[in-house]
N, C-alpha and C positions, 0 to 999 in steps of 0.2 A: 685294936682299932684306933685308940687314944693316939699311941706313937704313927701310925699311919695317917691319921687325920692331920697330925703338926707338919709329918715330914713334906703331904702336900699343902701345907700353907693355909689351912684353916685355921681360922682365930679362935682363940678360948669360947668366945660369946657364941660362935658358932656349934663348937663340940656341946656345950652347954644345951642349947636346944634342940641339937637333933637327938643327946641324953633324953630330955624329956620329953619328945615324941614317942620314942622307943619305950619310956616307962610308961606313957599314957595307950601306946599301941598294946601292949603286954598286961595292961590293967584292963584294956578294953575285951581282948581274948579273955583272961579269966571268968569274966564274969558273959561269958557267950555272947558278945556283943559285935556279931558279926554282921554282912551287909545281907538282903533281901536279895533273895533273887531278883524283885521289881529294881530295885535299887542296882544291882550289877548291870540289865538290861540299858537301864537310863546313863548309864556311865558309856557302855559298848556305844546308844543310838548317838551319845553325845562327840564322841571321838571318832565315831566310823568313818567319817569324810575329812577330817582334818589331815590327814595325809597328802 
């Protein structure tokens, strides 16, 4: 993923935080910290018309 992120033109600083979203996304699964259903719906009503 590292060589595929340089060979399109993303910056170090770049790969750097989407690393640590991915270890914060992956820390957040562990420990069952997943979204609400309530939480999923409010996402769905919030996007449904922006198309």
């Amino acid at each position: 993923m590292i060589a595929d992120t340089l060979n399109e033109g993303y910056s170090p600083e770049w790969q750097e935080q989407f690393l640590k979203k991915v270890a914060q996304g992956a820390a957040a699964a562990e420990r069952d910290d997943f979204a609400t259903p309530t939480d999923i719906e409010r996402v769905k009503n919030k996007y449904r018309n922006a198309r």
